[in-house]
N, C-alpha and C positions, 0 to 999 in steps of 0.2 A: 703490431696493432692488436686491443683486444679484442674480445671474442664485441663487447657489445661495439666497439667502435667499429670491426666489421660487418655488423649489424645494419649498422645504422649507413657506415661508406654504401654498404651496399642498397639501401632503400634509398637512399637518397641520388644514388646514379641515373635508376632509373625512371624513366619519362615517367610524370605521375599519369597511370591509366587511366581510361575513359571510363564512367559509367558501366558495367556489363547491361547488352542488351535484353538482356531475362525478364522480362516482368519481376516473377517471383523467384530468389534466389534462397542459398542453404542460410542467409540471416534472420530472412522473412521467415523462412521453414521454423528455426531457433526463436525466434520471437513467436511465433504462433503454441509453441511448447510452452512457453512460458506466461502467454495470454492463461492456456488454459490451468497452468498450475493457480496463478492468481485468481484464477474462478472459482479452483477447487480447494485454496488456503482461504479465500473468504466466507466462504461456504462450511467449511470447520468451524470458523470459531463465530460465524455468524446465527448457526443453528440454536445455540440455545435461549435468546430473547426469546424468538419464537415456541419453541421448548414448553420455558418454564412456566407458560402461559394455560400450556394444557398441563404440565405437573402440577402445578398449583391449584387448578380449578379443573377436573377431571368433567365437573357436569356442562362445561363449556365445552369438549373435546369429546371424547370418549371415553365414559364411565368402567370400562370394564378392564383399565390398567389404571395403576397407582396414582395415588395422588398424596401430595407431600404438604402438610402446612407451614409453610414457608413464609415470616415474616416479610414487607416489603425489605426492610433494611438484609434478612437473611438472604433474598434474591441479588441487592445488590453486591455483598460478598462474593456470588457467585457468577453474575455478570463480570464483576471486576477481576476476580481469580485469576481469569487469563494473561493479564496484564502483569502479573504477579514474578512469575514465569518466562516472562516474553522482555521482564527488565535484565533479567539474568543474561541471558545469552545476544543480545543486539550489538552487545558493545564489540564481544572477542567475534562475532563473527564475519567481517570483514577482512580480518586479521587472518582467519582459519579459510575461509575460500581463497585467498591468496597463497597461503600455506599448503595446502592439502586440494584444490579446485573446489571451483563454486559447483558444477556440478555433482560430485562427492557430497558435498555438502548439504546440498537442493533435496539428494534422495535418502539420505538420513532424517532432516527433519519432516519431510512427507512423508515418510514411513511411522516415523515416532508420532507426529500429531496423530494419524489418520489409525492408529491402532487405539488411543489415547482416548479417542471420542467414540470409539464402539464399543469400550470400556462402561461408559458414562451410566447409562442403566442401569447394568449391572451393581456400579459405583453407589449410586442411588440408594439402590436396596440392600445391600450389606452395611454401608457405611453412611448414609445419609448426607445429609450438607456437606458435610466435612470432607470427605472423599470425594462428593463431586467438584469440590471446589479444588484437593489436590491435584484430580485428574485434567481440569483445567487448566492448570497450574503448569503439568507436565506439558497440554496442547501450545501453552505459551513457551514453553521452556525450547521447542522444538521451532517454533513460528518465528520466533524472533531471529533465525539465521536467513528468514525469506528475502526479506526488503535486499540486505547488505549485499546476497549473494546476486540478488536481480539487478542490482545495479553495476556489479563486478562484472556479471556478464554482459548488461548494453554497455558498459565503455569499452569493452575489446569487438564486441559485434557489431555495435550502430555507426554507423559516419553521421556526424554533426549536421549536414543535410536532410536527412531524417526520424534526428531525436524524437521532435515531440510527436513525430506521426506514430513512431515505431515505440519505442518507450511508454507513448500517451497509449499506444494499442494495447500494451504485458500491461502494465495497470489498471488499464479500462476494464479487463478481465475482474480484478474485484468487484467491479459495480455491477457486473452478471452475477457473480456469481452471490450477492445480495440480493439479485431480484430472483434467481432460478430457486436459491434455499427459503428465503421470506416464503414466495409464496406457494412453495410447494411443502414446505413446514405445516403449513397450517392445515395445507389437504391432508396429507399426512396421518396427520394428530388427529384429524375426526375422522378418519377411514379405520377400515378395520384391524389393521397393522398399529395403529394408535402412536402416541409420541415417540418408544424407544424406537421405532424403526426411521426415524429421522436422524439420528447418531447411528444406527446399523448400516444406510444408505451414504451417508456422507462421507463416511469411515471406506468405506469398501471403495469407492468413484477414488477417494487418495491414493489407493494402494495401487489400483492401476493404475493412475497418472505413471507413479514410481516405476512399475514396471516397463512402461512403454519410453520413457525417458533412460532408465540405464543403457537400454540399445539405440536411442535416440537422438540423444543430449550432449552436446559438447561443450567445454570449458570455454575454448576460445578458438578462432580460425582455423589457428598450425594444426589443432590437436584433431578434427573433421578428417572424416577421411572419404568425403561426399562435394565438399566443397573446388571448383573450376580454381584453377592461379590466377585467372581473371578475376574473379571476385576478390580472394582472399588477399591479392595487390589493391584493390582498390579501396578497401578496407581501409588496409592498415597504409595508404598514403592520404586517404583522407582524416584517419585519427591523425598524422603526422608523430606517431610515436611509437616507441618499441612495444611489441604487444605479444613477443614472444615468453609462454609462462616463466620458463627459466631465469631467462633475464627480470620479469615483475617480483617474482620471488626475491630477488637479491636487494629488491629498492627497499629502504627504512624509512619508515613514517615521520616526517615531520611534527611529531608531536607539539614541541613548543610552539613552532610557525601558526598551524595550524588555532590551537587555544589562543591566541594573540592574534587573530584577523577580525574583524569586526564583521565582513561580510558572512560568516561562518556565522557567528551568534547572530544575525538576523536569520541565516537558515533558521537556526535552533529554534529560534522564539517562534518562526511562522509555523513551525514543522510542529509544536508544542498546539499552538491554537488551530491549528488545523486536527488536531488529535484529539482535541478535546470538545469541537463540533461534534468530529464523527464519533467519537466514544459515548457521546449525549445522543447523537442521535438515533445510532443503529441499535444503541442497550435498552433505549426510554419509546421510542416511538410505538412500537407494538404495542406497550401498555395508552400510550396516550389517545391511540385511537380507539381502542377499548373500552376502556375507561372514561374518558372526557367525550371524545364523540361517538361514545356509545353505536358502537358498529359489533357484530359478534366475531368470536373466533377466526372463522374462513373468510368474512368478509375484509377483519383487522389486517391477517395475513397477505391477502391479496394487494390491500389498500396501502401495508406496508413496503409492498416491493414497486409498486408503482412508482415511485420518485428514485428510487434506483436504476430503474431501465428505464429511464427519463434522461438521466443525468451519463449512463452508457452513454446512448442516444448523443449527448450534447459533447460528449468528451472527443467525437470524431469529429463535431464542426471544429471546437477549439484547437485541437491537434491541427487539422488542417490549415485553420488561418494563422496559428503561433508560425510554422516552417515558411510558411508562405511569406508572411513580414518579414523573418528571419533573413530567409535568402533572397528575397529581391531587396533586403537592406533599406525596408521602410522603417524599420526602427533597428537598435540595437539590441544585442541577444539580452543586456541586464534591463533595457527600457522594455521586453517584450515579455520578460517576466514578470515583471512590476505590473503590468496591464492586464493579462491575467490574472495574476495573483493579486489586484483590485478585486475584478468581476467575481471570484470565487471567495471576497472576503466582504468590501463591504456590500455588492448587490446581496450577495443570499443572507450577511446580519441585517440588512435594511427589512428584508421580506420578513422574516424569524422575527422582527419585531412586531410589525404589521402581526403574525399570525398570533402571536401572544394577547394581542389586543382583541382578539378577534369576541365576539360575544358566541358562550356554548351553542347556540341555538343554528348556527352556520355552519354547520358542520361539510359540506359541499364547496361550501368557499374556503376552507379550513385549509380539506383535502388539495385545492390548489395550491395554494400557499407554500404548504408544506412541498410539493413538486417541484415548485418553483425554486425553494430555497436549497432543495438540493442541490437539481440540475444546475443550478448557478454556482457552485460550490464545485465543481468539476473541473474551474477554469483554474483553480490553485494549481490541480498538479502542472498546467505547464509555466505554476508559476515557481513555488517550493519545490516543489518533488525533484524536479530535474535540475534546479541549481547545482545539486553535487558533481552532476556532470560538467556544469560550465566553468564551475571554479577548478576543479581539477580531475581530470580523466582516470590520472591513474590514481588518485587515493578515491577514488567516487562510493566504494563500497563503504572505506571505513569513516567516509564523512556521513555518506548516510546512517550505519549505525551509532556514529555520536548523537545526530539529531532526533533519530529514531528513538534512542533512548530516552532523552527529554521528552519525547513525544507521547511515547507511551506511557511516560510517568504520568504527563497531564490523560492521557485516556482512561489512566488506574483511578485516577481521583475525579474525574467527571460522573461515573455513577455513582461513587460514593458519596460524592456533593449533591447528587442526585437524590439517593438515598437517604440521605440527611433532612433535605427540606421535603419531598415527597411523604410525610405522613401520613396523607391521603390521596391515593392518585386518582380522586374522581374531583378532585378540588384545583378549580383550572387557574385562582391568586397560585397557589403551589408550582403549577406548572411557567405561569407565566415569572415569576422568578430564576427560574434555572432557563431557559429560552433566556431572557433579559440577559444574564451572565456570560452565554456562548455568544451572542451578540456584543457585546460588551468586549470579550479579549480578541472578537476577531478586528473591530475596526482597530484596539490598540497594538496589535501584533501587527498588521499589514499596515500603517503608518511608518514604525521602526523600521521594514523590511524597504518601502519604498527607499528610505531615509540611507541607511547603508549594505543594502545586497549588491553585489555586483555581476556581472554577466561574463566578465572574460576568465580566461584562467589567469590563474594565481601563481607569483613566480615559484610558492613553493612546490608548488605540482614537479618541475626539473629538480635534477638532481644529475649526478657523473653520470648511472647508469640510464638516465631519461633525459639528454640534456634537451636546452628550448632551442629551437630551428636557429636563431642567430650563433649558435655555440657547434650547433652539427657541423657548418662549414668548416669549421678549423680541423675537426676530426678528419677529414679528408685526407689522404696521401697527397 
């Protein structure tokens, strides 16, 4: 017998274990590390809208550090920058946390972004644009191993019972961690410390993440040396698959299977219009409440995080009701992301439309709108986001950064299209064109997605060294 077919004889002998009675176990511990790295990866590269609000117009912030004249199209180069960067490395990094662990991986590119962005200032003043956009470049270069590796980690630490509570929880962390950098960016930038200490502060909160995670942070169950056999059996007989590294390492990607599934390019397409909302919204919104509803500096920034810890907020009702359907089996896992991932596409384009319309002079009904159209938008992730898990456990990392890469592509080119039409951004025809656009590819992405996404796993998830539960029996002695 080999090594993984005694693997497998052996999980499969035993009774599948009960639930452990813990409340909170070493998964929840691991997913709460992970909440908070996504507070403090969004918060990287969320800092500089807010930023360039005060480099650009110092008499809006505080006059007594730099100010840069920075064309709007120059700004969006450097908005976009990130993205640049973040194309590079999404694809092989699913590839490499498999390879070498996700956790390895987690505290190389939080160490490289988070040094990257205390750089930024300095970048500024020696090199201007250019450098700050390469330094940018490098924060993407480093960021785009987050997604693949957070997902490599929930398919060996979540049981399918508590996906979207526990997975909807590590990503809900970005929507903090856009309302804690929004609006403390903009105190920031008018305190006496002035703009560069919002890259000094952002930068430094990464490194300690890092730190407290080396001693912390484990790749997967076996690897925990904190972890009950209660738990870590219940784990991995509710994943129903082998989840020991050794053995994941040996499995080979179904590359053609994978390019040749239909359900897969609907991820891609929704995972694209979903990147290309938030790439519009988190780059452009600071200026638009600026600008078009004429709010100042610390009120913009406050006003800008508002619909972020709005939309936190709404991502614990949806996580809760998606599991809840899930497993009392009022719908099925691919009809329960499709509902979802409706509410998070066409409810928040229907609003984004309405607010486009809206006449300048409503600026208070604006401001809802805009809340609205986020927190609505929150219901994607347990529509897209977590597909890669349902189609297949064990490639989930490197599905996510296939899609991730489309994604971000569509995020590089949404400020630039931005940028493009924005000539003037107190000019609200301007605005209401790019809104119309993000409205526009979200109802035709989430159509397609209804059309062919699917919820179960995909036969090519098995393989010899992962075979599917009907194929386990025969391995038996």
């Amino acid at each position: 017998m080999s090594a993984t077919e005694a693997i497998t004889s052996k999980s499969e002998d035993i009774p599948t274990p009960s639930k452990p009675r813990n409340i909170v176990g070493v998964r929840h511990f691991q997913c709460f590390l992970l909440f908070v790295l996504s507070n403090v990866n969004h918060g990287l590269r969320s800092n500089t809208p807010i930023a360039i609000v005060a480099m650009t117009d110092a008499q809006a912030a505080n006059p007594d550090f730099p100010e840069y004249k920075w064309t709007p199209q120059t700004q969006s180069y450097i908005l976009s920058s990130f993205f640049w960067g973040y194309l590079i490395s999404i694809l092989p990094a699913g590839l490499l946390a498999r390879r070498f662990g996700a956790k390895n991986i987690l505290l190389i590119a939080a160490i490289g972004s988070s040094v990257a962005c205390v750089f930024i200032p300095y970048g500024a003043q020696i090199g201007g644009w250019g450098l700050v956009c390469a330094l940018r470049t490098l924060q993407g270069l480093f960021q785009g191993c987050f997604n693949p590796c957070l997902h490599t980690l929930l398919s060996v630490w979540v049981p399918p019972s508590e996906r979207s509570r526990l997975a909807g929880f590590v990503y809900a962390g970005g929507f903090l961690g856009n309302v804690v950098t929004t609006a403390t960016s903009g105190l920031i930038a008018v305190s006496s410390v002035g703009w560069p200490a919002i890259y000094y502060i952002s930068g430094s909160i990464g490194l300690l993440w890092a730190v407290f995670y080396f001693f912390a942070g484990s790749s997967s169950p076996e690897q925990n040396n904190y972890i009950s056999l209660g738990e870590k059996d219940y784990i991995q007989s509710c994943l129903g698959q082998v989840t020991k590294v050794q053995v994941i390492k040996k499995i080979k990607t179904p590359w053609k299977k994978i390019f040749t599934s239909p359900p897969v390019y609907a991820l891609i397409l929704a995972h694209c219009v979903g990147n290309w909302n938030s790439g519009t919204m988190t780059t452009q919104v600071p200026t638009y409440i600026k600008n078009v509803l004429n709010y100042d500096m610390k009120e913009s920034a406050l006003l800008s995080a508002l619909p972020y810890f709005v939309k936190w907020l709404t991502s614990f009702v949806f996580s809760t009701f998606s599991d809840f359907i899930i497993n009392h089996k009022y719908m099925s896992i691919g009809n329960t992301r499709k509902f979802f991932n409706s509410i998070g596409t066409y409810g928040s384009a229907s609003v984004l439309i309405a607010l486009s319309l809206l006449p300048q002079d409503e600026p208070i009904i604006a401001i809802v709108l805009l809340i609205v159209t986020v927190a609505l938008s929150s219901g994607a992730m347990f529509g897209y986001l977590l597909n890669h898990l349902d189609l297949s456990p064990i490639h989930a990392g490197i599905l996510m950064g296939i899609s991730n890469f489309a994604g971000t592509a569509a995020s590089l080119v949404a400020p630039l299209f931005a940028g493009a039409v924005l000539h003037d951004h107190k000019n609200a025809y301007e605005w209401r064109i790019v809104f119309f656009v993000a409205a526009g590819l979200k109802f035709v992405g989430n159509t397609l997605f209804i059309i062919f996404a699917k919820g179960d796993i995909q036969p090519w998830n098995y393989s010899k060294d992962n075979p599917a539960p009907s194929e386990r029996d025969k391995l038996k002695p």
